[in-house]
BALODO-541204 format. One record per residue: z, y, x of N, C-alpha, C, CB in turn. Coordinates in steps of 0.05 Angstrom, whole numbers, plus 32768, in hexadecimal, padded with zeros to 4 digits. Glycine has a CB too. Example, Ala and Ser with C-alpha at 12.3 -4.5 7.8 and 13.67 -1.06 7.14 Angstrom:
% BALODO-541204
809C7F8E8108809C7FA680F6809C7FBE810880B57FA780E2;808E7FD38101808F7FEB8111809D8001810280727FF4811A;
//
This chain:
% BALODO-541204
878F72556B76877272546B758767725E6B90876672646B5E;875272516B9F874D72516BB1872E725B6BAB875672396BBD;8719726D6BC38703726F6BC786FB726D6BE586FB72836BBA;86E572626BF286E7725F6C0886D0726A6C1186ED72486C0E;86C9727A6C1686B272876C2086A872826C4086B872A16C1C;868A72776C3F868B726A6C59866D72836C688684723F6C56;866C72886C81865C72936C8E864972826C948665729F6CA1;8634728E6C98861A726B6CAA860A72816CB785FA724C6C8C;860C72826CD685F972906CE585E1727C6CE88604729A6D02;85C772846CED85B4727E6CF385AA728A6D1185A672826CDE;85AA72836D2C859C72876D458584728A6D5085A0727B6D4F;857A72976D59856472966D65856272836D7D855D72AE6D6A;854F72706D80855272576D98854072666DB9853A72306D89;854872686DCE853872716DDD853A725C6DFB854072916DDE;8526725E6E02850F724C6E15850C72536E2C84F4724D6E0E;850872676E2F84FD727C6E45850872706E64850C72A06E3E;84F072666E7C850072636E92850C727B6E9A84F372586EA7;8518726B6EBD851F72806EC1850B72886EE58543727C6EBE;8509729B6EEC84F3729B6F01850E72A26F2484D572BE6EF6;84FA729C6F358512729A6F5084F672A06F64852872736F57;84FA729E6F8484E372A76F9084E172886FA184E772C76FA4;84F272806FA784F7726D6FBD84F772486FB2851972776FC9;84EA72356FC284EF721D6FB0850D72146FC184D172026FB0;851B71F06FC8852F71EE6FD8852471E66FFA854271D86FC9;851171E26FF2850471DC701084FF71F2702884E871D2700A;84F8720D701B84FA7223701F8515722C703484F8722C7006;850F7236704985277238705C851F724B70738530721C7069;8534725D70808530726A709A8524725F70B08545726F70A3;850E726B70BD8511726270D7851F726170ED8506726770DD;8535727070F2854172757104855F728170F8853072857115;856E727E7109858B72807102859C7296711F859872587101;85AE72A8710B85B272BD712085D972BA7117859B72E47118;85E872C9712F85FB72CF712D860872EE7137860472BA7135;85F372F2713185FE731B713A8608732D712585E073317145;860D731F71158615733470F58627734A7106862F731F70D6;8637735870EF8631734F70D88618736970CB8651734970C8;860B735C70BB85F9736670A785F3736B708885EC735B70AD;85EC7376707A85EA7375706585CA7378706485FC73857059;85C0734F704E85A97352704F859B734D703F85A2734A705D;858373547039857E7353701F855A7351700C858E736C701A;855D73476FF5854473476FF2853D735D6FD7853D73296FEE;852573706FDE851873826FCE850373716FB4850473956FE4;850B737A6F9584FA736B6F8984FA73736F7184FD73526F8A;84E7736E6F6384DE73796F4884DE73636F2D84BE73846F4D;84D873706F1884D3735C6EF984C273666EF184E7735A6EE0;84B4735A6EE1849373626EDB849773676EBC847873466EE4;84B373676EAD84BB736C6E9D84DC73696E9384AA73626E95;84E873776E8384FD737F6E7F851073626E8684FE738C6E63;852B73586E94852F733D6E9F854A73426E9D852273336EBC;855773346EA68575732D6EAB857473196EC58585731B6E8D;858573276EDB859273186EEF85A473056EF0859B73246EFA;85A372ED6EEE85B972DA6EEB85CA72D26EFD85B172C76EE5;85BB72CB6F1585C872C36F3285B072C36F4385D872A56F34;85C372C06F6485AD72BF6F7285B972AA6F8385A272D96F7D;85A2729E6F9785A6728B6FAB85A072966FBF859972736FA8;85AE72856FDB85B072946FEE85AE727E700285C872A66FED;85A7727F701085987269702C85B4726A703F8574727B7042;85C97265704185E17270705885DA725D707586087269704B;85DA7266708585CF725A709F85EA725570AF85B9727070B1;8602725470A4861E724670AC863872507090862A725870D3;8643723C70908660723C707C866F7257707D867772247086;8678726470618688727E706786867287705586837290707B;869372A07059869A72B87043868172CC703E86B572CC704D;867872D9702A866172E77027866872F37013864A72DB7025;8655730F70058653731D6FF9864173216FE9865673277000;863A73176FCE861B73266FC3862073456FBA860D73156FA3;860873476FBE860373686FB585EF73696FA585FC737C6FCC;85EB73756F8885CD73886F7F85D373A36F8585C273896F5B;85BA73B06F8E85B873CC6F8A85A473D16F7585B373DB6FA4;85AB73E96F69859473FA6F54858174036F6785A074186F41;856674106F5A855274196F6C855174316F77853C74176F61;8574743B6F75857274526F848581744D6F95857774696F79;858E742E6F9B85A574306FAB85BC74326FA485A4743E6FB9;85C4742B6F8585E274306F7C85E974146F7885E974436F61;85FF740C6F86860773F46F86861573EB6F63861C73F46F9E;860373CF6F5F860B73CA6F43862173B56F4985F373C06F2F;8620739E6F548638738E6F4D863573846F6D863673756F2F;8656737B6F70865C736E6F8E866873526F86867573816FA2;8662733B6F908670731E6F8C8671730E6FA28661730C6F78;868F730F6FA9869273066FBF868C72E66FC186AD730F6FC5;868072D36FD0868372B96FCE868472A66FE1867572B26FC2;868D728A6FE2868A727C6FF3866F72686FFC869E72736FEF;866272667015864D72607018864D72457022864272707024;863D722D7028863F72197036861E72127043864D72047022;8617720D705885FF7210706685E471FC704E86077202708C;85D77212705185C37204704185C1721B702A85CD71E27038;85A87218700C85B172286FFA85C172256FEC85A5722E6FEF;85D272406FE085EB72416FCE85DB72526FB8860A72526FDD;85EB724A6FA785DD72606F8785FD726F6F7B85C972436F61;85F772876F7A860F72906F6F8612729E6F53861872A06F80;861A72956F4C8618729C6F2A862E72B56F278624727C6F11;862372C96F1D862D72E16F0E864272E56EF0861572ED6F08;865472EF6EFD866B72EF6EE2865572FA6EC6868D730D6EEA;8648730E6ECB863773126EB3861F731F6EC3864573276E9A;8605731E6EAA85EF73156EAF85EA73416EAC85E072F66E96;85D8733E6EC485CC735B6ECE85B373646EBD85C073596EEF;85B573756EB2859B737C6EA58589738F6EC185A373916E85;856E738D6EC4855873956ED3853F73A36EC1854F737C6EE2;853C73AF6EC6852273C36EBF850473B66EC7852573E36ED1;84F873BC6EBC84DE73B46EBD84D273C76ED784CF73B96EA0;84C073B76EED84B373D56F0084C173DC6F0E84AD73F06EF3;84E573D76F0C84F673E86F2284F873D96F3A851573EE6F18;84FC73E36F52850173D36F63852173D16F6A84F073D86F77;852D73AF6F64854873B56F7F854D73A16F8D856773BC6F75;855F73A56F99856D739C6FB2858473816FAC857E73BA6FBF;858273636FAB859373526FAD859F734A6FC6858A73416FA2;85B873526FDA85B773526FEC85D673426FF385AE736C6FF3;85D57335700D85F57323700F85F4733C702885F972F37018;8612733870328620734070458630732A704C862D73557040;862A7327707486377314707E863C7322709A862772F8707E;8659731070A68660731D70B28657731570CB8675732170AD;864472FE70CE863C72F670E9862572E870E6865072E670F8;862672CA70D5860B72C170DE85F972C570C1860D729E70EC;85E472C170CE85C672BF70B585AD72AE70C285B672E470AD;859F72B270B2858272A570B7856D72B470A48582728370AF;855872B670B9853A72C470B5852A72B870B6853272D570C4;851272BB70AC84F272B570BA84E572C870B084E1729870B4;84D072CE70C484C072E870CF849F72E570B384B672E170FE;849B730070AB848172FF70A3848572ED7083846C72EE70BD;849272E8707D849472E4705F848A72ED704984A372E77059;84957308705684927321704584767338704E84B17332704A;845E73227060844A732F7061843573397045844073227072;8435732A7033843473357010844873326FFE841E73286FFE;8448733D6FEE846273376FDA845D73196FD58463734B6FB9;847973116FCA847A72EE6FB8847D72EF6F9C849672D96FBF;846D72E66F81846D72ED6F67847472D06F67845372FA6F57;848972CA6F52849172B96F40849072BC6F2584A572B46F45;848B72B86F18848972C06EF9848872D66EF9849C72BA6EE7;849B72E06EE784A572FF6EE084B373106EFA84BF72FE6EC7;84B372F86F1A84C973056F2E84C273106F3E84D872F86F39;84B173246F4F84A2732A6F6784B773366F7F848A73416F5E;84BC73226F9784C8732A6FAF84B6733A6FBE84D073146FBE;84BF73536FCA84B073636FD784B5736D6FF184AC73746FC9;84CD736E6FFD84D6736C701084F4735E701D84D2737F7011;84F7735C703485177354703F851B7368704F851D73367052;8535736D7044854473847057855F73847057853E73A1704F;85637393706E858273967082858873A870858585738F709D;85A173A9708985B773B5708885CD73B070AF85C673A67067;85C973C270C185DF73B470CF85FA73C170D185D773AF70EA;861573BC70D7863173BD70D6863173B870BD863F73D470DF;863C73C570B0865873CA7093863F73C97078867073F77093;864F73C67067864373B87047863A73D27043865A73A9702A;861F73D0703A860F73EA702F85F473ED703086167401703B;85E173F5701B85CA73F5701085B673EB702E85C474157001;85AE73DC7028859B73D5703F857D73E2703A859873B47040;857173E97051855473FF704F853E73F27069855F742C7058;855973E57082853A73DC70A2852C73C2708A854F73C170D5;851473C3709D850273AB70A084FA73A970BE84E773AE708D;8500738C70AB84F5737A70D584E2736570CA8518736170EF;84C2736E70D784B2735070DB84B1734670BE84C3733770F2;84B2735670A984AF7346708E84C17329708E848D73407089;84D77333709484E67322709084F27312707584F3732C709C;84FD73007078850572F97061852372EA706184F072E87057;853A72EF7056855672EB7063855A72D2704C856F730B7062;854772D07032855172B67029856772C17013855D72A27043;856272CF7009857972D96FEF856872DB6FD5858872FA6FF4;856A72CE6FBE855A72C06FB7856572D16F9C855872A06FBF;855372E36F85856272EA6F6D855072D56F55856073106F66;856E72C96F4B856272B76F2D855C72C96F14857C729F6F20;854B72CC6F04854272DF6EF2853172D36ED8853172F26F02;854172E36EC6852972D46EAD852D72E46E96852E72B16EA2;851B72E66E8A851972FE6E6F852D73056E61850A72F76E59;853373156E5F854D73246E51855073116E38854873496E47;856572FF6E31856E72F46E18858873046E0B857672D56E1C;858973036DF7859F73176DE385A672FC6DCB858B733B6DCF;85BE72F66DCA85CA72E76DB485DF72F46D9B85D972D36DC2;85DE72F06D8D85E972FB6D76860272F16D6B85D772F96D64;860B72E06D83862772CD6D78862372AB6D6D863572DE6D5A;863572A26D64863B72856D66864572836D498653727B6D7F;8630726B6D36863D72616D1D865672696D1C863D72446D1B;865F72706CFF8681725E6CFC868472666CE186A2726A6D12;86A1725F6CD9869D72606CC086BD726B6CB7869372416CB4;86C272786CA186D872846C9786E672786C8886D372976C8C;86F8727B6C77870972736C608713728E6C558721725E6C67;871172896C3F872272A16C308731729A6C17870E72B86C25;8750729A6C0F875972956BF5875F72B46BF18773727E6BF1;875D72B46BCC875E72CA6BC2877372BC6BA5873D72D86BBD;877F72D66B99879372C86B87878A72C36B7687A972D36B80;879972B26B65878C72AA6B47879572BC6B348795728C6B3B;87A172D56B3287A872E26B1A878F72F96B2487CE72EC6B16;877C72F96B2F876573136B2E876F73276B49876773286B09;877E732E6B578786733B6B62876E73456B74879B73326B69;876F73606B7E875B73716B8C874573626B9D876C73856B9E;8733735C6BA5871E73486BAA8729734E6BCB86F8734F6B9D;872273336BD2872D732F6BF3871473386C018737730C6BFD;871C733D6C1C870E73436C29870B73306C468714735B6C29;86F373286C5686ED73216C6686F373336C8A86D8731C6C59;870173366C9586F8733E6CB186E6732C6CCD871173476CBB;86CB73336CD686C6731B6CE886BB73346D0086AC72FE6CDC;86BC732B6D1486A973376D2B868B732F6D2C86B4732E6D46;867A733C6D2D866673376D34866073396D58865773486D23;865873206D5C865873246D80864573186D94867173186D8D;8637732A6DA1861E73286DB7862973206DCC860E73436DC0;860F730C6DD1860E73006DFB85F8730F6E00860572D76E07;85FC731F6E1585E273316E2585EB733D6E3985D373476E15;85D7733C6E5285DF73506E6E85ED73626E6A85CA735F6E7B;85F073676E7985FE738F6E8785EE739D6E8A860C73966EA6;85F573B26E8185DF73CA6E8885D073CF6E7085C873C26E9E;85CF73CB6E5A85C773CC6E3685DD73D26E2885BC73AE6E28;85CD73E76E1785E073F46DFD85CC73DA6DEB85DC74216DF1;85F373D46DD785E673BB6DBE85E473C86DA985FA739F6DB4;85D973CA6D9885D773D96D8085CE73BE6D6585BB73F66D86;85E873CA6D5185E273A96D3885DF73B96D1E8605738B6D33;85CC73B36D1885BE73C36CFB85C273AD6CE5859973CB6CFD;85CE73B16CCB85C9739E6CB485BA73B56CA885E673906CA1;85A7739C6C9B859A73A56C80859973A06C68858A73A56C7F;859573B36C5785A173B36C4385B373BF6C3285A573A86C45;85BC73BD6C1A85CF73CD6C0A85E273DA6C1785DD73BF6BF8;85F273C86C2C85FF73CE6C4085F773D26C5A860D73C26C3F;85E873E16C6385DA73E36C7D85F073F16C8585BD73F16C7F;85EE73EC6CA185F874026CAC85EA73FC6CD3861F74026CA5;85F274106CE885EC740B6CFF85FD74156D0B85D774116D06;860273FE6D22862473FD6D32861C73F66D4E863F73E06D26;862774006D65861E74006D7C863C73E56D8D861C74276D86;863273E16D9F864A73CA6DA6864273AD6DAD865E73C66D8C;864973A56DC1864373906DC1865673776DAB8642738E6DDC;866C73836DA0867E737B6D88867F73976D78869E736F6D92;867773866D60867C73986D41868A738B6D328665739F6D2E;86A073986D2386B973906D0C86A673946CF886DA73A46D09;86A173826CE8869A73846CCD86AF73796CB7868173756CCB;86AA737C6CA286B773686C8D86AA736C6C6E86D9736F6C8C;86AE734C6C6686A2733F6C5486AF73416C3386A273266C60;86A5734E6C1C86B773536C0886AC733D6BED86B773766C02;869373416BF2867F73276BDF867273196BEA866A732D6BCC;866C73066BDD865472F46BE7863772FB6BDE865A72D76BDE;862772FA6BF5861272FC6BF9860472F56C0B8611730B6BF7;85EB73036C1D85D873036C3385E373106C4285BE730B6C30;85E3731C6C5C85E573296C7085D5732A6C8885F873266C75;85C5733D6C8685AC733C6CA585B373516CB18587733F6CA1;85BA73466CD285BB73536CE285AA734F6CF885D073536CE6;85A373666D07859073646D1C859A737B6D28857173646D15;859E736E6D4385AE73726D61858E73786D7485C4734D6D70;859773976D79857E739A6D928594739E6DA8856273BA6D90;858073A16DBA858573A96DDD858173C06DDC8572739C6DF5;858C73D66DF0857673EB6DF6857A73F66E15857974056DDF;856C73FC6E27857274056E3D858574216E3E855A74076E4A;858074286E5A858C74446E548578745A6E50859D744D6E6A;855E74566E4F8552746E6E3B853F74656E21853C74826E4F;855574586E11854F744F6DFC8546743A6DF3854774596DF6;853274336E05851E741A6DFF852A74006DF9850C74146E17;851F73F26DD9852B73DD6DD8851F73CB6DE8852E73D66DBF;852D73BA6DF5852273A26E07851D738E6DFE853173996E19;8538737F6DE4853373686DDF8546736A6DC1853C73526DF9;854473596DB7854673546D98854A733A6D8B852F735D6D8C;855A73396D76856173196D6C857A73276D53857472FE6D8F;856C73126D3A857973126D27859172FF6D1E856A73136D1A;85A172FF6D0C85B472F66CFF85B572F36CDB85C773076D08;85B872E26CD085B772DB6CB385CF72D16CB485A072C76CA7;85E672E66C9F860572DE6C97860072DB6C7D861E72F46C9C;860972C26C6F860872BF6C59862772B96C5485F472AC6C52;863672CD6C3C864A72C66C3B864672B76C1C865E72DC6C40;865172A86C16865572926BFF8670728E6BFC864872776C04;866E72896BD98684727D6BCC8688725F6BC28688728B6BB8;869A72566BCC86A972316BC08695722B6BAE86CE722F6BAB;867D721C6BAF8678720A6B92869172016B7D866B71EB6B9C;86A771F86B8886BC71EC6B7786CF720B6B7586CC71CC6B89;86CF72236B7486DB72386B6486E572376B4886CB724B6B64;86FF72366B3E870A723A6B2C86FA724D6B218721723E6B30;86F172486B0386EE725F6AED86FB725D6AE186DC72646ADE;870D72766AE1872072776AC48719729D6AB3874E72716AD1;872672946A98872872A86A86874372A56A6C870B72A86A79;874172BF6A65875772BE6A53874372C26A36877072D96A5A;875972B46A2A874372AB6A0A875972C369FB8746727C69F7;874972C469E4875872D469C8876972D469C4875572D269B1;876B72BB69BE878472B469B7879E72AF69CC8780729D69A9;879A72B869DE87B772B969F787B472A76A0B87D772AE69EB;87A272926A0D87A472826A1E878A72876A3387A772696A10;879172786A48878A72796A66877D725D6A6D87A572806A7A;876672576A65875972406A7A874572416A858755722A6A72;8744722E6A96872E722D6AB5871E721A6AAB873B72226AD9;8701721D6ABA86EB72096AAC86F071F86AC386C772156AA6;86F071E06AB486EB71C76AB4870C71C16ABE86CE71BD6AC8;871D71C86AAE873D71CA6AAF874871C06A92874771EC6AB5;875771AE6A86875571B06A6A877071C26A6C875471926A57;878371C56A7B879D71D86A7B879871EF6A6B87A571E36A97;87A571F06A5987A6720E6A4587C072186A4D87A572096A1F;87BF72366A5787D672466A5C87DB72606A5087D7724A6A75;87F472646A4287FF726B6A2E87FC728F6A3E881E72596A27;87F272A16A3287FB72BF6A46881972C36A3A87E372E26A3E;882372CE6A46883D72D86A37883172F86A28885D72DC6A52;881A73056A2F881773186A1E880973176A108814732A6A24;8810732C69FD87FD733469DF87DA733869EE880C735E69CC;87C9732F69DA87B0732F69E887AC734869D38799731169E9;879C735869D68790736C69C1877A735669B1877E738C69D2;877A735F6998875F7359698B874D736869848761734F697A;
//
């Protein structure tokens, strides 16, 4: 006898662009070969965001470096990449969480050539949620860039768009359990989030079984069938939830489940079974 208990997540669908400062037409005026430099653009979110990638204007073929810095200057992630003249977009192994209000630093390091144009950066540039506010340099060796020249603008371009949080991907289980009654089976599944760096995940069920588990993966497991609501927040590092999205686990049993029972008189049948089975023991009466 078989029962098959199946999971059904339900998703939240999300829309949201994503915001950048620069269109492709957009380009240096002038082209230099005195590196090397580390250079970079200063910029804000007008609310809580995730860094995805950035594009970068390269003014000759080569090897390069992206950089973010935090707004104090602590280097968050380095990705080394290859460039080809014209813009390049470089996509991030995982997605950066950003603060609302903070300012930082998306910056390449090259070891010789680049390209500028002057006065860019005479007011800030707002794109959606993205505000560029300055370009700045760095000269010799890789490290936090602080000169300004001429409101410059070096063409390093950060892609950005509202913090999204996912709760995992449909799927579905199987479970056999024995036919003589034996101890009720149990389910093990992960529960598992897509979301930036830089966020504590926290997954709350509610209900009979509530409980609250921190992780971007939580071990749960399944003993009956029922409902299951979970809701997965974000939270920065001084608490604040950022972003939020629920989950509906419904665990269910086989429509076609064997019912069986033992009768009075010694025997053993299953509904909608005509098989009558003999117990070999005395039944009490």
């Amino acid at each position: 006898m078989k029962r098959i208990i199946t999971i059904l997540f339900l998703l939240p669908l999300f829309t949201r662009a994503q915001d950048s400062l620069w269109i492709t037409t957009d380009k240096p005026g002038s082209s230099f070969t005195d590196g090397p430099y580390e250079l970079g653009t200063v910029f804000s979110v007008s609310e809580e965001a995730t860094l995805l990638s950035t594009r970068y204007y390269a003014s000759a073929s080569g090897s390069y470096i992206l950089h973010l810095w935090s707004p104090d200057g602590t280097l968050l992630l380095s990705h080394p990449f290859t460039a080809v003249v014209g813009w390049n977009r470089v996509n991030l192994s995982s997605a950066q969480y950003l603060e609302a209000g903070k300012e930082y630093v998306v910056s390449i390091y090259t070891a010789r050539a680049y390209g500028s144009r002057n006065n860019v950066f005479a007011t800030s540039v707002t794109k959606g949620i993205l505000t560029g506010l300055s370009g700045r340099f760095k000269a010799g060796d890789v490290g936090y860039p602080t000169d300004i020249y001429r409101n410059s603008s070096y063409y390093i371009d950060p892609i950005v768009e509202p913090i999204k949080v996912f709760a995992g991907n449909d799927d579905t289980v199987t479970l056999s359990i024995d036919s003589c009654g034996l101890p009720a089976p149990s389910v093990p599944y992960t529960l598992k989030s897509i979301g930036p760096n830089g966020l504590t995940y926290e997954w709350i069920e509610e209900g009979d079984s509530s409980f609250i588990k921190s992780g971007k993966e939580v071990n749960v497991t399944y003993n009956y069938q029922g409902s299951h609501l979970y809701v997965l927040r974000a939270k920065d590092e001084a608490g604040k939830i950022v972003a939020t999205t629920s989950k509906i686990v419904t665990v269910l049993g086989n429509p076609n489940d064997v019912v069986g029972e033992v009768l009075r008189n010694g025997t053993f049948r299953t509904k909608g079974d005509a098989i009558l089975i003999t117990s070999p023991f005395p039944i009490e009466r």
